[in-house]
KEDREN-85056 format. One record per residue (C-alpha): y, x, z; residue in three letters. Coordinates in nm, 4 decimals. Layout:
BEGIN
v	u	w	aa
Y	X	Z	ALA
...
# end
This chain:
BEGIN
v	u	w	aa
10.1080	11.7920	7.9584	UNK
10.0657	11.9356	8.2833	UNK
10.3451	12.1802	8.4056	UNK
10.2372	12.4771	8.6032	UNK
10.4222	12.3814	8.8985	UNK
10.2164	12.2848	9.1856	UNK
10.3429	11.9744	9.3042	UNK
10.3111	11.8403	8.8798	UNK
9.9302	11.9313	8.9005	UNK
9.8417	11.6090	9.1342	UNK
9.8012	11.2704	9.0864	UNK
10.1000	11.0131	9.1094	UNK
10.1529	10.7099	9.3058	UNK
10.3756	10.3952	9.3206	UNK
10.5560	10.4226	9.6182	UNK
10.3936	10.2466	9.9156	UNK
10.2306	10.0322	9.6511	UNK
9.9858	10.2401	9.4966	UNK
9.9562	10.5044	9.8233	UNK
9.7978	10.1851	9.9827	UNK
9.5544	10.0918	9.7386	UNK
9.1726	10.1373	9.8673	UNK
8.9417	10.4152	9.7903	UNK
8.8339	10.2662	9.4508	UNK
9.2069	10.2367	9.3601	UNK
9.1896	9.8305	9.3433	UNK
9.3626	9.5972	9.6226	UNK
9.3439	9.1950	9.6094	UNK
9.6794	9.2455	9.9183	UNK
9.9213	9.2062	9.6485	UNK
10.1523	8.8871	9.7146	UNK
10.1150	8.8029	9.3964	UNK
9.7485	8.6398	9.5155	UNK
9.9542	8.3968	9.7801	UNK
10.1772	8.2275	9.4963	UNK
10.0276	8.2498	9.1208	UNK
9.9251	7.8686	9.0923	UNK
9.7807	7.7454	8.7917	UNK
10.0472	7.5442	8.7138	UNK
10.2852	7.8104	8.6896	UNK
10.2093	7.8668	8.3003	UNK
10.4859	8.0771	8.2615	UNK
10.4123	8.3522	8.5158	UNK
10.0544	8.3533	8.3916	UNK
10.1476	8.3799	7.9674	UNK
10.3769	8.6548	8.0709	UNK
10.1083	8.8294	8.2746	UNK
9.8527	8.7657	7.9799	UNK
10.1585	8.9703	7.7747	UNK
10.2040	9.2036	7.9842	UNK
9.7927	9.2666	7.9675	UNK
9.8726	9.2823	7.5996	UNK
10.1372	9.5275	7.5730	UNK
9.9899	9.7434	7.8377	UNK
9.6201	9.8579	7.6701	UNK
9.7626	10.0575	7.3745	UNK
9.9749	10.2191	7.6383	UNK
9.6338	10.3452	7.8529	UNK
9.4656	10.4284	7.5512	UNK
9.7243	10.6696	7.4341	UNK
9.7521	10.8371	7.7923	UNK
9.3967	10.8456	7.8348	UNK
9.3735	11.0389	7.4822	UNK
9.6259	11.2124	7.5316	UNK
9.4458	11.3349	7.9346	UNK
9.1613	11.4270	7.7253	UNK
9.2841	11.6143	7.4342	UNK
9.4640	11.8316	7.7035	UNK
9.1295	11.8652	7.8588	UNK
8.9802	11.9734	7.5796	UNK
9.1919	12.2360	7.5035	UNK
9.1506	12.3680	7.8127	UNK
8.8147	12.3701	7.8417	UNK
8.8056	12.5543	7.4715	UNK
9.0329	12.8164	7.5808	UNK
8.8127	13.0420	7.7915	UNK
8.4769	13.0594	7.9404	UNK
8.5943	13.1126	8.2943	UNK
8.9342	12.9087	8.4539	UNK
9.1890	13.0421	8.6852	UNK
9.2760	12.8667	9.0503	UNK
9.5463	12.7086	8.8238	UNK
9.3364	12.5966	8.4979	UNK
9.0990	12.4235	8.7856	UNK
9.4058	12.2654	8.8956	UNK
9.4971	12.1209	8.5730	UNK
9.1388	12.0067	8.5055	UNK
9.1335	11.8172	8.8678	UNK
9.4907	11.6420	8.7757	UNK
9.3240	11.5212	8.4378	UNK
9.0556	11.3755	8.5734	UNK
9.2446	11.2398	8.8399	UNK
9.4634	11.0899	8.6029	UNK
9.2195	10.9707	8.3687	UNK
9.0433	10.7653	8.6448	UNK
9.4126	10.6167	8.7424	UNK
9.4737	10.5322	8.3964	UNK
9.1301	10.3433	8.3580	UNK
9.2164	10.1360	8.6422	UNK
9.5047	10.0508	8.4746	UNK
9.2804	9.9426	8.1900	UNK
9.0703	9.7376	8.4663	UNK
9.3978	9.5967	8.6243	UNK
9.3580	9.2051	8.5923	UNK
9.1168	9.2515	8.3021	UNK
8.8900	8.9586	8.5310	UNK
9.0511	8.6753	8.7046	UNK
8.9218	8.4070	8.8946	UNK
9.0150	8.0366	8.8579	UNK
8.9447	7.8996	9.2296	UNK
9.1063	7.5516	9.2878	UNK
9.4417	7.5803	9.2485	UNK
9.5132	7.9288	9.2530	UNK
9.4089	8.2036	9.0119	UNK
9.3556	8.5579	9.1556	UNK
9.2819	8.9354	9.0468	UNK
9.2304	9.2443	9.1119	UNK
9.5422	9.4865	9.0753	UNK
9.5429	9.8431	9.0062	UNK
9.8341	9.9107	9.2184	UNK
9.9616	10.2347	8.9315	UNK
10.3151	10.2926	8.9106	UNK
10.2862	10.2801	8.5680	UNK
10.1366	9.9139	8.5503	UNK
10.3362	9.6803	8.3617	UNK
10.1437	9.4219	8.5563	UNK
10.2004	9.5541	8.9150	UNK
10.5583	9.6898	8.8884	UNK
10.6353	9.3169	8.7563	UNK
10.4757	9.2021	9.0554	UNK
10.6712	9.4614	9.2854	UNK
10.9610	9.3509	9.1130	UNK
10.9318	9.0041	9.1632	UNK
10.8674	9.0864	9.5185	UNK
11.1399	9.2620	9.6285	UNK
11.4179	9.0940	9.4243	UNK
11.2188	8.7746	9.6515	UNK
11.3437	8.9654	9.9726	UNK
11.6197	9.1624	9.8783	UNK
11.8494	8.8264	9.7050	UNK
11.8712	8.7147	10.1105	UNK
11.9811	9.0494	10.1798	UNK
12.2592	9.0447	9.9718	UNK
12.3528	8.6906	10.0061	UNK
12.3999	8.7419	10.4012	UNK
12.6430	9.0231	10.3519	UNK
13.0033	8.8110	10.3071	UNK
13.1859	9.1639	10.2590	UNK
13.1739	9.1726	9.8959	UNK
12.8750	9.4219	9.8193	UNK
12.9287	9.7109	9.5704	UNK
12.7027	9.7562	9.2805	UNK
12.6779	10.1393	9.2181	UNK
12.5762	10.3437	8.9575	UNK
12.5132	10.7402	8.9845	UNK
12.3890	11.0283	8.7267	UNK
12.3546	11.3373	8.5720	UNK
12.3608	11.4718	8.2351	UNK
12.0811	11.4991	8.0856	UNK
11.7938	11.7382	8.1403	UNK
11.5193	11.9041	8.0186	UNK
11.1428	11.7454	8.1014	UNK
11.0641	12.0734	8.3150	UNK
11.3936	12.0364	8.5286	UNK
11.3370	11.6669	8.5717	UNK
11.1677	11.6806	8.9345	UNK
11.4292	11.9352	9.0278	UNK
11.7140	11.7301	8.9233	UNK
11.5779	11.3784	9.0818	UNK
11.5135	11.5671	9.4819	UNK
11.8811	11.7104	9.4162	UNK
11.9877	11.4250	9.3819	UNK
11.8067	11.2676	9.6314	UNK
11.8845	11.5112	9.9258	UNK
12.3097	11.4649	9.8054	UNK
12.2281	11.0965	9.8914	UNK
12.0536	11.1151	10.1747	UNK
12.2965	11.3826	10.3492	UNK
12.6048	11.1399	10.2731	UNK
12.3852	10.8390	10.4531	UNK
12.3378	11.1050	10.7705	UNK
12.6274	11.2038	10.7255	UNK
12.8369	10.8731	10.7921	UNK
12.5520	10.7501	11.0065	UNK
12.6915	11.0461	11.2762	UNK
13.0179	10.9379	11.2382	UNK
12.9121	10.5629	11.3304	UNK
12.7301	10.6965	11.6287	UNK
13.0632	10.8833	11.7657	UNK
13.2682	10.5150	11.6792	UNK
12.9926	10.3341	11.8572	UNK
12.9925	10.5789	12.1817	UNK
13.3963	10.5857	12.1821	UNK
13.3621	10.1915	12.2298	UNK
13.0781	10.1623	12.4587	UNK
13.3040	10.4240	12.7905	UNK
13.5031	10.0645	12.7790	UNK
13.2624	9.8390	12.8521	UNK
13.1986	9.6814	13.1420	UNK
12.8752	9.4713	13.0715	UNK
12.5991	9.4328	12.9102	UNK
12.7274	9.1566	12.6836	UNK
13.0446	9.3482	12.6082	UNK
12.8300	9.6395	12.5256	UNK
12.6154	9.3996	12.2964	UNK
12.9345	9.2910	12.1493	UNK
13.0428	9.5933	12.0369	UNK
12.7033	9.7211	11.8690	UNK
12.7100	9.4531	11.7119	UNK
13.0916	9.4364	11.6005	UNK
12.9988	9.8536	11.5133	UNK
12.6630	9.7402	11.2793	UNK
12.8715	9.4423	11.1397	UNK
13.1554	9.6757	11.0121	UNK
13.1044	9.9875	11.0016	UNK
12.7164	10.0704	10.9521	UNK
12.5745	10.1806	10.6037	UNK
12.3642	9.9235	10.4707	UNK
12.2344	9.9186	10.1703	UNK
11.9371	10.0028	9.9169	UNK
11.8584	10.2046	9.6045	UNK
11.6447	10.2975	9.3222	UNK
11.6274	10.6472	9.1565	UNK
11.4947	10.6003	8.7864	UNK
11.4878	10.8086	8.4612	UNK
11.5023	10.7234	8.0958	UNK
11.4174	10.9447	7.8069	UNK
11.5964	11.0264	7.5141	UNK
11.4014	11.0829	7.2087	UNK
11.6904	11.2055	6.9366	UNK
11.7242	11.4966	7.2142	UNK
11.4003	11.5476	7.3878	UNK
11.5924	11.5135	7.7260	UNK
11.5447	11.2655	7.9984	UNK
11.8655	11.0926	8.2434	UNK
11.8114	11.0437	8.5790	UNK
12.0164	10.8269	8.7850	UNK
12.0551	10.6155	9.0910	UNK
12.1735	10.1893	9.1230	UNK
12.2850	10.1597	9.4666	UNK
12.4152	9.8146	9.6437	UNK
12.5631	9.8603	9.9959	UNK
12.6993	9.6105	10.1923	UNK
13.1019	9.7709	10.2163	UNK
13.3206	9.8514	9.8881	UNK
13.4792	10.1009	10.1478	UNK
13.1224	10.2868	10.1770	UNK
13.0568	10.3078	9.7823	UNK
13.4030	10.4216	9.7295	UNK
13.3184	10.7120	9.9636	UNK
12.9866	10.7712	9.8114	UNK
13.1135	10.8107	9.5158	UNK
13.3510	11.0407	9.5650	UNK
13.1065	11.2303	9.7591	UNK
12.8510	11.2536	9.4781	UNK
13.1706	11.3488	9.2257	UNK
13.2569	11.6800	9.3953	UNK
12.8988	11.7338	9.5798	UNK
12.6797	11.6934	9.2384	UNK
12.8528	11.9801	9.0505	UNK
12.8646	12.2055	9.3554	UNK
12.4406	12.1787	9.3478	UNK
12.4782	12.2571	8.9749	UNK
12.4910	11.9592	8.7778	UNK
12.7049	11.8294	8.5371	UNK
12.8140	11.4508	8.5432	UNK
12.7661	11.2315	8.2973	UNK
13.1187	11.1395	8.1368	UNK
13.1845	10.7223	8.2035	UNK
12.8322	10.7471	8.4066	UNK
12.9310	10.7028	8.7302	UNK
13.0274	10.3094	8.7778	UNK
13.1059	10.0949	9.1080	UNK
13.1203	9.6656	9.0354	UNK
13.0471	9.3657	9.2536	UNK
12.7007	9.2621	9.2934	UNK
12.6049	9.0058	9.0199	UNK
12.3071	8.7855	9.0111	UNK
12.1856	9.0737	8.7676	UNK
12.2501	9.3412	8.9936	UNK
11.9271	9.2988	9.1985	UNK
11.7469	9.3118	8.8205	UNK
11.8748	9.6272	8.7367	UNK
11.7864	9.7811	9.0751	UNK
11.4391	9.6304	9.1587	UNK
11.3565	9.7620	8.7058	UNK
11.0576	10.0029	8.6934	UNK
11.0911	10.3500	8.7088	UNK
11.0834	10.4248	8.3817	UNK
11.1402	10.2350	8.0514	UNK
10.8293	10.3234	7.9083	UNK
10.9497	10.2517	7.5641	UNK
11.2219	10.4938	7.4139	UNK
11.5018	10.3604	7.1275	UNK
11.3344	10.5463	6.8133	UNK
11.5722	10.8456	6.6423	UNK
11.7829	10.6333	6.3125	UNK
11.6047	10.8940	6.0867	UNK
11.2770	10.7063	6.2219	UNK
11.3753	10.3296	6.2001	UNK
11.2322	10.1256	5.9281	UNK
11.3130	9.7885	5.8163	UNK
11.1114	9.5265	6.0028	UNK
10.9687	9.7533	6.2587	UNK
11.0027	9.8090	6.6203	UNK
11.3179	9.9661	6.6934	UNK
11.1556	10.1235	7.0217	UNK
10.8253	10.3181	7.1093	UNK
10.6170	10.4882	7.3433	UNK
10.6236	10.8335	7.3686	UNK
10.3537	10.9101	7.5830	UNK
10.4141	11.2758	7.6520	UNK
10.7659	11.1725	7.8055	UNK
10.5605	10.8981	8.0013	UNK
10.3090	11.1634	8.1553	UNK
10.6227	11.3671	8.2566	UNK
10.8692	11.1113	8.4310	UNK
10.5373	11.0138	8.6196	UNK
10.4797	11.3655	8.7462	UNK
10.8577	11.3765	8.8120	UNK
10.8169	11.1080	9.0487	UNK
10.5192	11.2297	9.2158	UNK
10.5742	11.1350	9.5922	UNK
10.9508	11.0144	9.5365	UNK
11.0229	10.6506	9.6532	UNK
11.1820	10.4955	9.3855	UNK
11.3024	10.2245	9.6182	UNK
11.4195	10.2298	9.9637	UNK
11.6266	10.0690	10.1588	UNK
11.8495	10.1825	10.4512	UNK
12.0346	10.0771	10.7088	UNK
11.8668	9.7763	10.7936	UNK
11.4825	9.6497	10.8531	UNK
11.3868	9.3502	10.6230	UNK
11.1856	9.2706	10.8863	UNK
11.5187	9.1612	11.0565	UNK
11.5391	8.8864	10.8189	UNK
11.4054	8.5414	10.7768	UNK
11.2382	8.5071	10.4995	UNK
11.0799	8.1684	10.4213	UNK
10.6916	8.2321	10.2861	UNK
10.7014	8.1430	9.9330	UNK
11.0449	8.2042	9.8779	UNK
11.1258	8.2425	9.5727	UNK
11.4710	8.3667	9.3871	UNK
11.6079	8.2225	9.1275	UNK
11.7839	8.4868	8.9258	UNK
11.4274	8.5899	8.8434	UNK
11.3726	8.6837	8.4814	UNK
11.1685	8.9520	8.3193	UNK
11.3378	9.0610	8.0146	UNK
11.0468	8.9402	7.7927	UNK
11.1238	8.6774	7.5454	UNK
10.9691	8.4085	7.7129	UNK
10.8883	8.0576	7.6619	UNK
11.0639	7.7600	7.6829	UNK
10.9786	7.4042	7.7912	UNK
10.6014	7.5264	7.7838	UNK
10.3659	7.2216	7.7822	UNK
10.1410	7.2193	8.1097	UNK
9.7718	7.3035	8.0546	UNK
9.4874	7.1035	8.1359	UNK
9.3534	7.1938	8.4099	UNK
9.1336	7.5179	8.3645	UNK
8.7199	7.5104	8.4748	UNK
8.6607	7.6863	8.8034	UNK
8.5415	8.0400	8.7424	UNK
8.5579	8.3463	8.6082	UNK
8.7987	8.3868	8.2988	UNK
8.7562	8.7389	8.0639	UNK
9.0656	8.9164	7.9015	UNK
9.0449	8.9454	7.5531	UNK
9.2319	9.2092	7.4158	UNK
9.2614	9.1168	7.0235	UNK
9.3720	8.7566	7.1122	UNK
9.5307	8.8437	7.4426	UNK
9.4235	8.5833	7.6769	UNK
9.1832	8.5095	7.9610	UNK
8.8729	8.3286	7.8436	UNK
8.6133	8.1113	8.0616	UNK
8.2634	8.3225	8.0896	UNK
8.1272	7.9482	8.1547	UNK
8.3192	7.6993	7.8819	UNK
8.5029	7.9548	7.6551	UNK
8.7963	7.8013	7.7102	UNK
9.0958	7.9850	7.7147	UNK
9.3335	8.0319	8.0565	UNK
9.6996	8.0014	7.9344	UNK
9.6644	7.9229	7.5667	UNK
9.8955	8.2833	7.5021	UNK
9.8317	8.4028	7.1409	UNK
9.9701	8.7755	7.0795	UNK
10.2385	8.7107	6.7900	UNK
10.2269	8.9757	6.4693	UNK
10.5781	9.0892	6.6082	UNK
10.3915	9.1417	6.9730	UNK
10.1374	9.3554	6.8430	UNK
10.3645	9.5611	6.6019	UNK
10.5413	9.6662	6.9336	UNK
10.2375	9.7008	7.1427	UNK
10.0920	9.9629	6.8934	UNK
10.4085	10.1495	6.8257	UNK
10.3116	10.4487	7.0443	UNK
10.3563	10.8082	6.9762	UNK
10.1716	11.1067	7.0389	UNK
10.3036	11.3989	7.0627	UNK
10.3022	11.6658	6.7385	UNK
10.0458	11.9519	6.8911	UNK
9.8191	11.6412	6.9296	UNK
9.7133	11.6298	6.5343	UNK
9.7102	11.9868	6.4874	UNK
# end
């Protein structure tokens, strides 16, 4: 439910992604539309999933938005400056979350390729998936250029309450950002100490570059938060790869005695440097938020889903984030970098149980192909056929249902 704070009362975006969608909150830009073929079966089953496992998930939020609504609107006959603001966030909201609902609900089958619209919400299964696979595209050439041995860091807090989570994640956030100015000043003094010797322009060139090479902080993070249903609390914390063990060393000695001095307490065991693994890039390029939480063991029953969606937690982690990036690089411009179009990494896997050795399809009738959400596939609006022949298991839809209101929702 909305918090009274101001900055809770608005709308949230996905980083860059969302913040760049048009007016009516739908964008075909996504790169996504450049490389889905329709003989990549895979990527298209697991989107069809993803489609799957996503509509309880709106449903809940969006009845959840409204029962909030209602209340409000039952409480009084006139509304305060901050009961107005409430109302606008809901309905704000509300539209967001239908979009999610719309998000690649229609796709269209043109000659080889098969394109949608995208809702571009941060909390799309569908478009974070595509984010992800984007970035981990980009970032694995990063990481493979830097020869140094790059440091796989991880950095958090204990736990906190829902109402302190924004606090806690711009803490955080301005501890990382003033180590990162910090060392970038001492850089700059190491870099003008050199340059008085120089007596060209290519030894000058020389030593910038010798000064980026060695000394500058290069790197790029993610800030997420998970929530802990047994203790109604939610854990914040950053995965970090830089290019220098010496750098994450420092940082994380810096975060160990600056953290506590801004009033936090450290999670014991939490904090964690390791060489970058294929994995690494994974873990960093994840969503923002698991939306599914690991249920309480006084609420696990034989058989049944040993995670679900608590969609109050949801609605607060996604006002936490409200304006935060959740990934962002530094250092560097991946614009300095050539990357091949249609490059695509390896290491790429989603997490799902996928399929293996999938059959290849026939190929589909040009057109327009309808989701349908009991069966969860696209279907031809010409031939009927279906688009990736995915069928949601009984397991599938066990999970996709297991969401959770919260208890003032029944009363």
């Amino acid at each position: 439910m909305c918090t009274s704070s101001k900055s809770c009362c608005k709308p949230s975006h996905l980083d860059t992604l969302e913040q760049l969608a048009t007016n009516n909150g739908f964008s075909e830009e996504l790169p996504i539309n450049k490389s889905t073929g329709i003989k990549d079966i895979k990527a298209l089953r697991n989107r069809a999933k993803r489609k799957f496992l996503q509509l309880p998930l709106v449903f809940g939020l969006i009845n959840l938005i409204e029962h909030y609504e209602e209340l409000l609107l039952s409480s009084a006959d006139t509304y305060t400056s901050q009961q107005i603001k409430d109302l606008e966030y809901y309905q704000a909201n509300k539209k967001r979350f239908w979009n999610m609902y719309h998000c690649a609900k229609q796709v269209v089958v043109d000659q080889d390729k098969v394109r949608s619209k995208y809702c571009k919400s941060r909390l799309c299964i569908i478009c974070n998936s595509i984010r992800q696979a984007d970035i981990i595209n980009k970032y694995e050439l990063v990481v493979n250029s830097w020869k140094e041995g790059p440091q796989f860091l991880t950095l958090t807090i204990k736990s906190v309450s829902g109402p302190k989570l924004r606090t806690a994640i711009q803490s955080m956030q301005k501890i990382v950002t003033a180590f990162r100015k910090r060392l970038n000043k001492r850089v700059e003094r190491e870099l003008a100490k050199r340059l008085k010797f120089c007596q060209s322009e290519e030894e000058e060139q020389a030593v910038r570059a010798d000064v980026d090479n060695t000394l500058r902080f290069m790197g790029f993070r993610t800030i997420e938060s998970n929530y802990n249903a047994r203790t109604n609390e939610y854990n914040p914390h950053f995965h970090i790869i830089v290019r220098h063990e010496m750098h994450a060393e420092e940082l994380l000695d810096y975060w160990q005695k600056t953290a506590p001095l801004k009033g936090w307490r450290l999670e014991k065991g939490g904090q964690d440097i390791k060489p970058v693994t294929e994995g690494s890039l994974i873990e960093i390029c994840k969503y923002f938020t698991k939306l599914t939480a690991k249920l309480p063991k006084g609420e696990l029953k034989p058989g049944e889903p040993t995670r679900a969606v608590y969609l109050e937690s949801v609605l607060t982690i996604f006002d936490a984030f409200y304006r935060i990036r959740a990934f962002q690089n530094f250092g560097f411009k991946i614009s300095d970098f050539d990357i091949e179009e249609g490059h695509q990494a390896p290491s790429l896997t989603t997490g799902e149980n996928e399929e293996e050795e999938l059959e290849p399809l026939d190929p589909p009738t040009i057109g327009i192909y309808e989701y349908n959400e009991q069966i969860g596939d696209w279907f031809s609006t010409i031939t009927g056929e279906p688009l990736t022949g995915h069928e949601a298991s009984e397991s599938l839809t066990k999970v996709a249902k297991n969401v959770r209101y919260p208890k003032d929702y029944y009363k």
